[in-house]
C-alpha positions as CSV (number, residue, x, y, z in Angstrom):
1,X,98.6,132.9,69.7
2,X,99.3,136.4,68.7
3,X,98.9,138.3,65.8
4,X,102.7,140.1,64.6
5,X,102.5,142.8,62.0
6,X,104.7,145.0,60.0
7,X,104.8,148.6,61.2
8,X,106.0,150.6,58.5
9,X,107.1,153.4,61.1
10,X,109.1,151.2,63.0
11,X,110.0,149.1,60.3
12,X,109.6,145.9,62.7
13,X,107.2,143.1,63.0
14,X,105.2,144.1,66.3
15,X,102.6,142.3,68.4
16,X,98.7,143.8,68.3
17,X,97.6,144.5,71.5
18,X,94.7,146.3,72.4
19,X,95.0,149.7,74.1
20,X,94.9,150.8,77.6
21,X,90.8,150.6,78.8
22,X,89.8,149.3,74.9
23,X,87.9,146.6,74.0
24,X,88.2,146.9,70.7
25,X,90.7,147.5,68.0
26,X,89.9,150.9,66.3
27,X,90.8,150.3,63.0
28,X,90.7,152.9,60.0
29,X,91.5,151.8,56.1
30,X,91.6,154.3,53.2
31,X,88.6,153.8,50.5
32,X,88.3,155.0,47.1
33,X,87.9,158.3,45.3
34,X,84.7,158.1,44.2
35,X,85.1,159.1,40.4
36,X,85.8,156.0,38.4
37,X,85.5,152.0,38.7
38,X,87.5,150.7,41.5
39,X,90.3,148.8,39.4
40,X,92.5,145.9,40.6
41,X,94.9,147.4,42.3
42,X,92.7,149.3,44.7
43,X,91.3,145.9,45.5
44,X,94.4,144.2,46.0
45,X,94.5,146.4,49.2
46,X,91.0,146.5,50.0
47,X,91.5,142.5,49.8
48,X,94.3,142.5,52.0
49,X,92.3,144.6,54.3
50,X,89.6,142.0,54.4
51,X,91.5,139.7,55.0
52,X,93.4,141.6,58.1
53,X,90.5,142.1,60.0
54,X,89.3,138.7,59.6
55,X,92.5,137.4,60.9
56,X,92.1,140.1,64.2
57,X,88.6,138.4,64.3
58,X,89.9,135.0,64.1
59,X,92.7,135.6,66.9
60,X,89.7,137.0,69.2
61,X,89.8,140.5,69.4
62,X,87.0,142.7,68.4
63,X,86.9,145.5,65.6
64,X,85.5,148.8,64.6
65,X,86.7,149.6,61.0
66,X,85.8,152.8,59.1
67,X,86.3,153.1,55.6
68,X,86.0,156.6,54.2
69,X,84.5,157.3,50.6
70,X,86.1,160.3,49.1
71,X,83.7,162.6,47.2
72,X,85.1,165.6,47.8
73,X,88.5,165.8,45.2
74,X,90.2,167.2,42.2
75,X,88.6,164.6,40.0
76,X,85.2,164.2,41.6
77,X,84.3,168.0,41.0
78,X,86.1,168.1,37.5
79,X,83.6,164.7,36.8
80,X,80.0,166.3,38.0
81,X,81.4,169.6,36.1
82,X,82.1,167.8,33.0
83,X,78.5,165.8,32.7
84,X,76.5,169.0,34.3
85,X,75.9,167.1,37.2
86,X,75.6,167.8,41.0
87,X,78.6,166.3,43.2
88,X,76.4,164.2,45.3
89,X,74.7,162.6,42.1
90,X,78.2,162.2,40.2
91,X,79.6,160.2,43.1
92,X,76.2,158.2,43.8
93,X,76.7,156.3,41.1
94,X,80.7,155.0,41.9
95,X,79.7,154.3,45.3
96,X,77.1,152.0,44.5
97,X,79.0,150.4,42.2
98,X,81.9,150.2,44.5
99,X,79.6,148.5,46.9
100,X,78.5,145.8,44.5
101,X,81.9,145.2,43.4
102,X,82.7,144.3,47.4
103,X,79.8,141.9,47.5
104,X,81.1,140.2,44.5
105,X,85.1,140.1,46.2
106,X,83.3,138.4,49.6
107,X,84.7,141.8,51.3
108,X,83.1,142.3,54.7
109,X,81.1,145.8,54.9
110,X,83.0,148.3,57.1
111,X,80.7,149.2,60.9
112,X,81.0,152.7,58.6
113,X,81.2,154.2,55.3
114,X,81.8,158.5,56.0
115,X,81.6,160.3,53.2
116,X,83.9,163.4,52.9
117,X,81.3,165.5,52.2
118,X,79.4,165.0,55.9
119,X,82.2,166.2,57.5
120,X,83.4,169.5,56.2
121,X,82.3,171.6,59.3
122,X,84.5,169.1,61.7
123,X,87.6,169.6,58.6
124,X,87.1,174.1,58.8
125,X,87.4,173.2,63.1
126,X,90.8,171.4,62.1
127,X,92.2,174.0,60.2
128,X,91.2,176.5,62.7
129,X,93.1,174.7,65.4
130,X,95.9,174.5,63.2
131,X,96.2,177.7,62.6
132,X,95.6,179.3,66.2
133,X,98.2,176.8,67.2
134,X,100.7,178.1,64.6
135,X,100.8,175.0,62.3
136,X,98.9,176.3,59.4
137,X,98.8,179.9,57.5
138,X,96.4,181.4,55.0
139,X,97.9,182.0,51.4
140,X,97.0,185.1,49.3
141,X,94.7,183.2,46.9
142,X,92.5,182.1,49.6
143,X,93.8,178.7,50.3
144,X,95.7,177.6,53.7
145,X,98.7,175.4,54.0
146,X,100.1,173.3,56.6
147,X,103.9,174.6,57.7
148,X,105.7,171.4,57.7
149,X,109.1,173.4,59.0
150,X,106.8,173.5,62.4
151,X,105.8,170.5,62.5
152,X,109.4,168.3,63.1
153,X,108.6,164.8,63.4
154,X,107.1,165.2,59.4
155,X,108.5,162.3,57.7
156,X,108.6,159.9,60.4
157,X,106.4,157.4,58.5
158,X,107.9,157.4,55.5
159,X,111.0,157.7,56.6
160,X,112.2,159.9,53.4
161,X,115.7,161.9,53.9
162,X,113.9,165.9,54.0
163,X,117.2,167.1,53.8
164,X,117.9,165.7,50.6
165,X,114.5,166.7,48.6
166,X,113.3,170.3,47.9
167,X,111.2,170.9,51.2
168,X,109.9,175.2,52.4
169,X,107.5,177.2,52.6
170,X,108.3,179.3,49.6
171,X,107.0,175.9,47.7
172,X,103.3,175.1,48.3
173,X,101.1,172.1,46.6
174,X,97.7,173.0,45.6
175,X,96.9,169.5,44.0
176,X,95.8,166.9,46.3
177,X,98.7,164.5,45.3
178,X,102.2,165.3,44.7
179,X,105.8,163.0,44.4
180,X,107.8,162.1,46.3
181,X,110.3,164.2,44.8
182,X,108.5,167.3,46.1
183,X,108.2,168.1,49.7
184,X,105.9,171.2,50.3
185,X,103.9,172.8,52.5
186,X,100.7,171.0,51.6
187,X,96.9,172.7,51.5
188,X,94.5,172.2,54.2
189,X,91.7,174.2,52.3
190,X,91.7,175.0,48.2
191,X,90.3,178.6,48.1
192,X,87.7,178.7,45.8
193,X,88.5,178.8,41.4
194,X,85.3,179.9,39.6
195,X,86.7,178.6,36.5
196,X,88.0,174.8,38.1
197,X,85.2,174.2,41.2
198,X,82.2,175.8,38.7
199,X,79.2,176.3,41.5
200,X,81.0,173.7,43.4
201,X,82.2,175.5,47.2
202,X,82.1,175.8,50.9
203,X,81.8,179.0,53.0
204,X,84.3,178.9,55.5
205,X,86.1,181.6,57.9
206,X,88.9,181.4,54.9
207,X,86.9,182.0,52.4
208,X,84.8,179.9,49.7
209,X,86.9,176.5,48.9
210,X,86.9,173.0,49.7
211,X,89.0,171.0,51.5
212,X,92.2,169.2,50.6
213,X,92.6,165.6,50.2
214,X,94.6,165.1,53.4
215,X,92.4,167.2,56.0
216,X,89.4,165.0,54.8
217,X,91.1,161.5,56.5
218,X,92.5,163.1,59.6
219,X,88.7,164.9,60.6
220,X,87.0,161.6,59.6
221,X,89.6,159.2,61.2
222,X,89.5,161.3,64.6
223,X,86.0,162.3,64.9
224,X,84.6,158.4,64.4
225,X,87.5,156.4,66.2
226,X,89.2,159.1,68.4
227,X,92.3,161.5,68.6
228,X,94.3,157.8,68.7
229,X,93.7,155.2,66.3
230,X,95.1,151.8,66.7
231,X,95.8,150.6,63.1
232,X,96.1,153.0,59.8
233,X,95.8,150.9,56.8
234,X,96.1,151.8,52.7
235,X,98.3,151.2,50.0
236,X,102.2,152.0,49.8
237,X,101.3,154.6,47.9
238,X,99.2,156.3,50.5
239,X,102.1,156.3,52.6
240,X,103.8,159.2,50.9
241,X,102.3,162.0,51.0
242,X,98.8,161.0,52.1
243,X,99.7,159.3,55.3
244,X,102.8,161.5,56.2
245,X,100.2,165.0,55.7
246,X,97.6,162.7,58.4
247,X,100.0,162.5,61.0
248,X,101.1,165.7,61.1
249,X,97.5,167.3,60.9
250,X,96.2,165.1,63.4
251,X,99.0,165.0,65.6
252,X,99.3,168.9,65.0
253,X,95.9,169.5,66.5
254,X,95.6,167.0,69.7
255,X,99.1,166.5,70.7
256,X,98.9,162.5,70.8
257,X,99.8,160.0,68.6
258,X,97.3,159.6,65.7
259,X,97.8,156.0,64.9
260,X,99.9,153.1,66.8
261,X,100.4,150.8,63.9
262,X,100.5,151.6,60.2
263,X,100.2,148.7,58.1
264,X,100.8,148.6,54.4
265,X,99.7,146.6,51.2
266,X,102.6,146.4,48.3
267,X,101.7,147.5,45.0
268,X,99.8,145.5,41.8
269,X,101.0,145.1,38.5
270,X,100.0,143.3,35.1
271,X,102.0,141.2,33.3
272,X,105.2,142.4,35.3
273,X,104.6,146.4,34.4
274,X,103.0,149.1,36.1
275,X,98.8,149.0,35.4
276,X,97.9,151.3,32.3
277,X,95.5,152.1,30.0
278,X,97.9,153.0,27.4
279,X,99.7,149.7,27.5
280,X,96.2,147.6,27.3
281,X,96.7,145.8,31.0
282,X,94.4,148.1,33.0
283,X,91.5,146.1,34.5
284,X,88.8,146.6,36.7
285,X,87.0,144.3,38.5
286,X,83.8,144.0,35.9
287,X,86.6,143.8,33.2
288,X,87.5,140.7,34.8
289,X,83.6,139.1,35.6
290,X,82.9,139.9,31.5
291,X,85.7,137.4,30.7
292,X,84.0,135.0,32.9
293,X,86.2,134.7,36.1
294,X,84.1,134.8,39.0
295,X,84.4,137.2,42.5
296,X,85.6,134.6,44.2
297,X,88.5,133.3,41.6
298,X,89.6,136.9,41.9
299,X,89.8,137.0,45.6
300,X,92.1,134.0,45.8
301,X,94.3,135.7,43.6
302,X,94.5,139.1,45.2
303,X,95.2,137.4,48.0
304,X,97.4,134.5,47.9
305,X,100.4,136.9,47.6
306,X,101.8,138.1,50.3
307,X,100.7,141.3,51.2
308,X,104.8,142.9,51.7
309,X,105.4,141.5,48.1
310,X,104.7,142.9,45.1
311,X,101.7,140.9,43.2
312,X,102.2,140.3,39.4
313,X,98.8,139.9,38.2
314,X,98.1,137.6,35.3
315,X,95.2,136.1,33.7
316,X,97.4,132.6,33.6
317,X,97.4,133.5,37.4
318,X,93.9,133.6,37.5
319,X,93.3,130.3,35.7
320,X,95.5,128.8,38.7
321,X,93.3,130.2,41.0
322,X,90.2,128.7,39.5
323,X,92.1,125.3,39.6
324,X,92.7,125.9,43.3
325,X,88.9,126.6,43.9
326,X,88.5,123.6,41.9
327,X,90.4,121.3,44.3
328,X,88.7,123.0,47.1
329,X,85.4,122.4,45.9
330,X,86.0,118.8,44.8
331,X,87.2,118.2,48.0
332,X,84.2,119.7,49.9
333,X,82.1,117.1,47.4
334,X,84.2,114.3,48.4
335,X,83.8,115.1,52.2
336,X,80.1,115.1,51.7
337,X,79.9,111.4,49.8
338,X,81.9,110.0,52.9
339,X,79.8,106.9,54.0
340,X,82.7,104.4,55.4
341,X,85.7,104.6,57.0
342,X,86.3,104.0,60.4
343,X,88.5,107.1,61.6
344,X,88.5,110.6,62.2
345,X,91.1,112.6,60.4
346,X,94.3,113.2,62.6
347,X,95.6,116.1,61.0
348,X,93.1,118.8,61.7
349,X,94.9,120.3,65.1
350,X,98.5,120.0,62.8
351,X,97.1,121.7,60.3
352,X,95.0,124.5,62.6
353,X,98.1,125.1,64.4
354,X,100.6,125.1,61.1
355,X,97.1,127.7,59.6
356,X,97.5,129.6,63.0
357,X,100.8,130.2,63.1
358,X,101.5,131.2,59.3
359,X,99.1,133.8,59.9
360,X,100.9,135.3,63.3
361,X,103.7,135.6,61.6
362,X,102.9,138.9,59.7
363,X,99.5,137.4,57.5
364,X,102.4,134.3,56.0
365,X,99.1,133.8,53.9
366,X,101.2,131.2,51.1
367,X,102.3,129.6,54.1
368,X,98.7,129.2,55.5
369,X,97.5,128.2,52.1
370,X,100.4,125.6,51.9
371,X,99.0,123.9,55.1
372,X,95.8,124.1,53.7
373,X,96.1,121.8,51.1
374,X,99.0,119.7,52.4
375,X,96.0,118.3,54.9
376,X,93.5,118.0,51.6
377,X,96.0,115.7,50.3
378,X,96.2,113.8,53.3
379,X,93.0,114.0,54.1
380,X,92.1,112.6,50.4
381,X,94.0,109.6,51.0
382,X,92.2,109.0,54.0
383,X,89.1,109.0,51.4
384,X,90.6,106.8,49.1
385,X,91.6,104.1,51.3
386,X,88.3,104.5,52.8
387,X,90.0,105.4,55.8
388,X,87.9,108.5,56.9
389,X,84.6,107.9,58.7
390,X,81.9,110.1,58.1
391,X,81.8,111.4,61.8
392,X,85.5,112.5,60.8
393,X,84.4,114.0,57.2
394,X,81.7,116.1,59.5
395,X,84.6,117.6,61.4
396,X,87.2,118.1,58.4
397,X,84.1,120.0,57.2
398,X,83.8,121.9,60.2
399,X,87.4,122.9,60.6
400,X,87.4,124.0,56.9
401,X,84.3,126.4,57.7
402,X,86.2,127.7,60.9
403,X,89.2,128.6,58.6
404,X,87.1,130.3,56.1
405,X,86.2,133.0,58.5
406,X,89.6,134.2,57.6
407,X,90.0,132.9,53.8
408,X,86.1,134.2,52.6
409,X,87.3,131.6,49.1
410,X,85.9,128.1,50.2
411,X,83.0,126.5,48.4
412,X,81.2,125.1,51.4
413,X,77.7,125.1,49.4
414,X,78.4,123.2,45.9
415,X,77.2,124.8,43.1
416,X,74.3,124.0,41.3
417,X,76.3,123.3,37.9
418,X,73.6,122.4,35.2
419,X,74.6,119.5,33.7
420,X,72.9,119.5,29.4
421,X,70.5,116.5,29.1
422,X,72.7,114.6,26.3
423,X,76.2,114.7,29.0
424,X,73.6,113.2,31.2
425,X,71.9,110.3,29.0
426,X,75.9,110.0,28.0
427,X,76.8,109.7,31.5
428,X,74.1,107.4,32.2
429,X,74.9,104.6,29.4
430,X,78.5,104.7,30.8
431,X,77.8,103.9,33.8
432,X,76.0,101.1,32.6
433,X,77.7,99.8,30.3
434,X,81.1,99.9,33.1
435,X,78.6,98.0,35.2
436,X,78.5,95.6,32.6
437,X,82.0,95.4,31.6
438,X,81.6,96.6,28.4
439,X,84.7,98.5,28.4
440,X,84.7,99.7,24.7
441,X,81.1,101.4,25.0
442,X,81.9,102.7,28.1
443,X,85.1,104.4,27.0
444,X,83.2,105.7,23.2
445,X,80.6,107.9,26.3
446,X,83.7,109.3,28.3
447,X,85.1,110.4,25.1
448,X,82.0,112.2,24.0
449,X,81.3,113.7,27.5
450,X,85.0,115.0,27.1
451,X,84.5,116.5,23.7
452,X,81.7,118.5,24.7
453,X,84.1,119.9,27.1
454,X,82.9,118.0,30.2
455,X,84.8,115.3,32.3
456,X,83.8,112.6,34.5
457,X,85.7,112.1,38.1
458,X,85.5,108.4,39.6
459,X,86.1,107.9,43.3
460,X,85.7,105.6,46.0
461,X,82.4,107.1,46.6
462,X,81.2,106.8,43.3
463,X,81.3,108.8,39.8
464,X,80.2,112.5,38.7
465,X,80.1,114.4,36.0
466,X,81.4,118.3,36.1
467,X,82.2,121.2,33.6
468,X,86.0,121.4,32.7
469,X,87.5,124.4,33.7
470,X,90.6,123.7,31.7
């Protein structure tokens, strides 16, 4: 089966094929600015990225994905500046804690992590080429700009109507984001402000400065995967400048085509309006963990939308997810207790094949999700009528470990819940007073297990006590 995938270029679902003489998919996905906490919505995409390259995993091919850090920016020198602070120690910190906060989502580590900072001498060789090959001029405060007027594919990504917005080389943008509204010749390398980069600066054959925003991707992208790329990934706000300003550097310099698929994750918001602090609905991801949802709970979430749609984060939305990990992990317990039963499950190549498909078909992840639990609930009536043997448990088991290579949410261990010492004695005289028919005592220690917030689930293969999560 083959995996499809929205090119936002070409605006079509295409198939992903490896490349002439590759083994490997060279795959290249935008990380964080390295000033502040990571919040939601950067992990929305960084979630969907996950779970892209699992899926290219999953389908068989083999991957090489780069994340780059960015530590060289408007707001990572304007942070070490304002604590008195050197840049490398300012962005330390946010890159450690970025990394935890991955570990916590279940996000696979990248083959490489480049930091902007290691590769400013391969950045001042771009911007050389660019200008020697006409593409880029110096400005007379020290800074050089890419000329978009000689570049003419510009826009061919995001597909914006240049005729229709302000666009020349009379306007230039200094900052390392600008709107869509403004289409400028964009800067390649900031010459140096005493009284904005402090003792922050490069030498370079401009002048002191730093590099912009843009120059940083295209140098890292092309020295660590090559002058093409297979698949460009980020959010649909990178598309606009960030990714347009990448294609026409890279291309600028080498001629060929920088990327053949770019692939993009819609945006996040909170409780149906755009994330803010000022409106009390910005979050990041330890926001979340000190209101007691887990990594995991937040995962599902992030990723049970699909990734074309816009996701309207809720905390009612994350209670559903941590009823759905629920029913995942009280089935996994069920699967485990199996003893009788004379039959293997029959739906698990229905359901691998429905899972398969859904995820072809441009990451359909509700749809995979969908076919996920229809076969729980089939396969729980196997359980019930003591159907399912425990040969056949052993391979449902097995199937749902083979489709967590993809999903990174399943509860194949149990968790060691800590049950207090009083639900247990309670639990205990319940069970035997049921064994004894003594309805009315048994029913007087289910009540007081459930008013300690604590329920009991009976099954064919016997009764447990668990927390409520309700």
């Amino acid at each position: 089966m083959t995996l499809h995938i929205y090119n936002t270029e070409s605006r079509e679902k295409e198939p992903i094929t490896l490349a002439p003489h590759k083994k490997e998919i060279a795959l290249y996905t935008c990380g964080p600015t390295v000033y502040n906490f990571a919040h939601i919505g950067n992990f929305r995409t960084y979630v969907f990225e996950d779970l892209f390259r699992r899926t290219l995993e999953f389908f068989g091919l083999k991957v090489k994905q780069v994340m780059n850090l960015t530590d060289v920016d408007d707001k990572t020198i304007k942070g070490a500046l304002e604590k008195g602070v050197s840049l490398d120690e300012f962005t330390q910190f946010y890159k450690r804690a970025f990394f935890e906060d991955l570990k916590t989502l279940g996000i696979q580590k990248a083959h490489l992590y480049p930091s902007a900072i290691d590769y400013i001498p391969q950045m001042i060789a771009m911007i050389q080429h660019l200008i020697k090959k006409g593409l880029a001029y110096k400005g007379k405060e020290g800074s050089v700009y890419f000329s978009i007027r000689h570049f003419p594919a510009y826009g061919k990504l995001s597909h914006l109507c240049l005729s229709e917005l302000k666009a020349g080389a009379s306007e230039r943008v200094t900052t390392d984001e600008y709107e869509k509204e403004s289409i400028a010749d964009f800067v390649l390398w900031k010459g140096y402000d005493p009284e904005r980069d402090g003792d922050i600066y490069w030498e370079s054959p401009f002048g002191k400065g730093r590099p912009g925003w843009h120059i940083e991707c295209s140098a890292m992208a092309t020295e660590l995967l090559g002058e093409t790329i297979d698949i460009h990934m980020g959010g649909v706000d990178n598309i606009f400048p960030h990714h347009e300003n990448e294609i026409a550097q890279s291309e600028g310099c080498s001629g060929k085509m920088f990327s053949r698929y770019w692939v993009h994750a819609e945006h996040l918001i909170v409780n149906g309006k755009k994330m803010s602090k000022s409106l009390g609905n910005f979050f990041t991801l330890r926001d979340l963990l000190d209101k007691g949802y887990s990594g995991t709970e937040v995962r599902y979430l992030l990723l049970s939308t699909h990734y074309r749609t816009q996701l309207n984060f809720t905390l009612e939305g994350l209670n559903a997810a941590r009823q759905s990990l629920q029913r995942l992990e009280d089935f996994v317990h069920r699967l485990k207790q199996v003893q009788k039963g004379k039959r293997a499950s029959a739906q698990i190549k229905e359901t691998k094949d429905r899972f398969n498909a859904a995820l072809a078909d441009d990451l359909n992840i509700s749809v995979a999700l969908a076919a996920l639990f229809d076969f729980i609930r089939h396969v729980n009536g196997d359980i019930d009528r003591n159907e399912l043997s425990k040969e056949g448990a052993s391979q449902v088991l097995a199937f749902l470990k083979e489709i967590d290579h993809v999903l990174g949410v399943i509860p194949l261990k149990e968790r060691e819940e800590e049950i207090p010492k009083d639900i247990q004695e309670a639990f205990t005289r319940r069970q035997e007073a049921r064994a004894k028919k003594n309805w009315a005592d048994a029913d007087k220690e289910r009540d007081y297990i459930q008013s300690k917030g604590y329920l009991i689930e009976d099954s064919p293969t016997g009764s447990r006590v668990k927390k409520n999560i309700m």
